[in-house]
N, C-alpha and C positions, 0 to 999 in steps of 0.2 A: 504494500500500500504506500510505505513509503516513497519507494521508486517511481511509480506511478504520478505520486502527488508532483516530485521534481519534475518527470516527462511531462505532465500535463501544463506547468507551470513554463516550462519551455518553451515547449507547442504556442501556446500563446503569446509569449516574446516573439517569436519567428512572425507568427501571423499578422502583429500588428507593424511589422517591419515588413511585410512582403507586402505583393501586388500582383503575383506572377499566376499561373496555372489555369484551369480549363474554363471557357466560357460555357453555361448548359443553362438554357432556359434565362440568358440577362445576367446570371449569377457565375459567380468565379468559386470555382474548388478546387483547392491548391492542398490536403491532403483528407487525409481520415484517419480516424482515431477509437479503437477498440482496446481497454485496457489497455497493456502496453506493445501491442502490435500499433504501428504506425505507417503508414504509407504517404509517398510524399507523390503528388500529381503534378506533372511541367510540361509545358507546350513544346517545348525541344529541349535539345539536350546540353546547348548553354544554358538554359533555364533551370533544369536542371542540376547542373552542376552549383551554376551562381545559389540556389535553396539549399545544396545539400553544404555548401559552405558555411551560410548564416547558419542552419541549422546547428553545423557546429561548433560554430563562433559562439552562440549562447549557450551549448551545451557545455564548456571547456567553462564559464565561468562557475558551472554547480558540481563540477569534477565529473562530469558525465562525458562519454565520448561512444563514437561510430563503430562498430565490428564490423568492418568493413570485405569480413568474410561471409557474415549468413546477411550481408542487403544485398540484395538482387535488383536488378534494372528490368525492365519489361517495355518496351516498347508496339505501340498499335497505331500502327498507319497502311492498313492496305492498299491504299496508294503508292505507295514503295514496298510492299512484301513485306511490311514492318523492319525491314534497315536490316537484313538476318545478315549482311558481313560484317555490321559490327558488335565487337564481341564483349566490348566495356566502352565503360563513360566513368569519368575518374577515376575512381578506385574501385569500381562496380562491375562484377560480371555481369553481359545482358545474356538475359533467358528467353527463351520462345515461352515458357512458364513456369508456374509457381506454388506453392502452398501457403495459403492464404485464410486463417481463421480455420487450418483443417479442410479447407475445399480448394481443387485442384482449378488454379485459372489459368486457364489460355488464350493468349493474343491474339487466336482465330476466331472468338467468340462462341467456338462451340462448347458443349457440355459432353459430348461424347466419352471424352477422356475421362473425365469424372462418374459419371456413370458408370463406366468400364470397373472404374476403382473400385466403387460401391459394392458394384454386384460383386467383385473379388473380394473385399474384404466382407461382405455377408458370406457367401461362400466357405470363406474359411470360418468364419464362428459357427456356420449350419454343420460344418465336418466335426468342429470341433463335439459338437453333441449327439453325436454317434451314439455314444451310451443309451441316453436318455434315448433316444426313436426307436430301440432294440426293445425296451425297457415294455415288457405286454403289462404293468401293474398300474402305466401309468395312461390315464386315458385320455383319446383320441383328443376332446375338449382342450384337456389342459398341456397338449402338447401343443393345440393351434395356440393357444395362450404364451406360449413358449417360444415359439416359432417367429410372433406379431413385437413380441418384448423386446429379446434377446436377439433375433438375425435382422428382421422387416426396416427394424428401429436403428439399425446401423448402417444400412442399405438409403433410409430419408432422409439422415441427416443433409439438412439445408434445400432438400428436395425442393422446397417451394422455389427457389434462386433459378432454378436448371429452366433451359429452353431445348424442349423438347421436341425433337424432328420424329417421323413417321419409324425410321431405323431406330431411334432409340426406344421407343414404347415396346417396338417388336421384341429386344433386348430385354426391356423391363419381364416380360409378358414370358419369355422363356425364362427367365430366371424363375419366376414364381414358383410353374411349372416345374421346372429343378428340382426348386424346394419341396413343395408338396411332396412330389412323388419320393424323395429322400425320407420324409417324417413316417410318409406311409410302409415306407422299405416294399414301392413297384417299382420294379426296373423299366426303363422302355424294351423289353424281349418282353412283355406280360402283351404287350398290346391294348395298351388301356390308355382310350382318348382321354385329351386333357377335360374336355367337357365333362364325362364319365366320374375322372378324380374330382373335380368342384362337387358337384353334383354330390357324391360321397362328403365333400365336406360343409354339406349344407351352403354352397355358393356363396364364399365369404368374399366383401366387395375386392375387386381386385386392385394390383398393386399399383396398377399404372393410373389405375381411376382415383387414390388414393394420392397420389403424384398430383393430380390436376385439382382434383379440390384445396389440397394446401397452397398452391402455386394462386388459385382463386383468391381463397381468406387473405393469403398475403399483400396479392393485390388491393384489395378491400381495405386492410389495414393500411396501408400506403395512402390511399384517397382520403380515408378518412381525417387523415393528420397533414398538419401544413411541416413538412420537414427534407432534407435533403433525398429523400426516396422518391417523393410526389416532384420535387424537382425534375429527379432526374429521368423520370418517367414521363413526363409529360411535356418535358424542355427538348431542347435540340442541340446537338454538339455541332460548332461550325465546324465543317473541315471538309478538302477539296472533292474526296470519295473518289474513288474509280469506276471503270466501266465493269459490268457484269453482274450477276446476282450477287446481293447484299445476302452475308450470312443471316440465320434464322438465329433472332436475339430473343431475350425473354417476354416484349412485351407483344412480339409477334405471336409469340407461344398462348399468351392470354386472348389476343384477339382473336386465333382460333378457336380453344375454347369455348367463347363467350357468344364467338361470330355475330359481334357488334364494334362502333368503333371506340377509339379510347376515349374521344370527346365526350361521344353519349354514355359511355361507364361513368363518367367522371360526372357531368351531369345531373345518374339516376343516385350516385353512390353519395354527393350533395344535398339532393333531396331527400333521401333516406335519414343521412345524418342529421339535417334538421327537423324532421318531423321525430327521431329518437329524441333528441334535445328537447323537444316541443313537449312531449309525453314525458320526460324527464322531471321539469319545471313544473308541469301540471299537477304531478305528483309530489312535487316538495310545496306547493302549495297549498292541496288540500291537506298535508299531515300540519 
């Protein structure tokens, strides 16, 4: 807590010394700040460099300094390939990607890679309880129970973030699949459709539909509140863009979904909010 109170106390000296980093929606965002995970945001890479300086020019006065082994550079410009010859900026290895709060980002904007992770590291905790799916004492219920906890629940983290293309649900959709049929100990030699095992398990909502309603709510939380998420959602990043299909980001992944536009979500999810407000005050009223 400590450490944090100095970083955050930092952070704020840099900020009101800087001017630099991304325009999105009118507004300038020049880093982010989770505990003591920080990312610094710059329009180029003297920009960059001139921030990661101040940065350290005010860190050097509370004895705090750069590891300038675990900061990573990332660079996103598909207009240039995202710059992949080069290989640092200062004292900075640049990445094609990263781990970031636990979740796998990539400067191509897709989720695929992350996904991939997921399902592999559910995978290995569904192996790991081998035991227990052997286990005839313990029942089918409280294996699903087990199953939804302990593998499902390691597989979503941050689920709602991901923008999910057509190949990756498929993915989702065979994993499940996997899974089940592991709990139940059917091999595919048994020939038992996936329909067949749901069906045996009472047709629990599936994973991928499970994916889209949190990635929903999330959305919804975002509209709701006036903060740098509904910014960046609803704002626009200037920048030159190149020719060809634009990657499928996450708020594409909602307007499919939803198959309405963002204007009109934003809109209904305003009116909503204020008639909750409305019914809110009514009720502090009559008490």
């Amino acid at each position: 807590m400590l450490f944090n109170i100095y970083s955050e106390f930092v952070m704020r000296q840099v900020k009101d010394n800087w001017n630099g980093g991304i325009t999105i929606g009118g507004s300038k965002i020049s880093n982010l700040r989770f505990a003591d995970d920080t990312t610094l945001i710059a329009a180029s890479q003297e920009e960059l460099v001139a921030l990661l300086n101040v940065l350290e020019q005010y860190s050097a006065a509370y004895g705090l300094g750069t590891n300038y082994n675990k900061t990573k550079v990332m660079i996103v410009d598909r207009k240039h390939d995202n710059h992949r010859e080069i290989k640092s900026i200062g004292r900075c290895e640049v990445v094609q990607s990263f781990v970031y709060l636990r979740s796998w980002i990539d400067n191509s904007g897709s989720c695929e890679n992350e996904i991939r992770r997921r399902i592999q590291q559910a995978r290995v905790a569904m192996t790991k309880l081998t035991k227990i799916w052997r286990d005839h004492n313990i029942t089918k219920a409280t294996k699903m129970s087990l199953v939804q906890s302990l593998v499902f629940s390691i597989f979503l983290y941050a689920s709602e973030t991901w923008s999910v293309k057509k190949a990756d649900r498929a993915r989702i959709d065979a994993f499940e699949t996997w899974t089940w049929r592991r709990m139940l100990r059917i091999p595919y030699t048994a020939h038992r459709t996936n329909v067949s095992i749901l069906d045996e398990l009472g047709n629990p909502k599936r994973l991928s539909s499970i994916v889209s309603m949190r990635m929903l709510t999330f959305f919804g939380h975002i509209h709701r509140s006036d903060n740098m998420g509904k910014l960046v959602v609803q704002g626009h990043a200037s920048s030159g863009g190149r020719r060809g299909h634009s990657p499928t980001c996450w708020v594409d992944t909602t307007k499919q979904l939803l198959d309405i536009s963002i204007k009109s979500v934003t809109e209904l999810t305003e009116k909503n909010a204020q008639a909750r407000a409305g019914t809110t005050d009514h009720r502090h009223r009559n008490d």
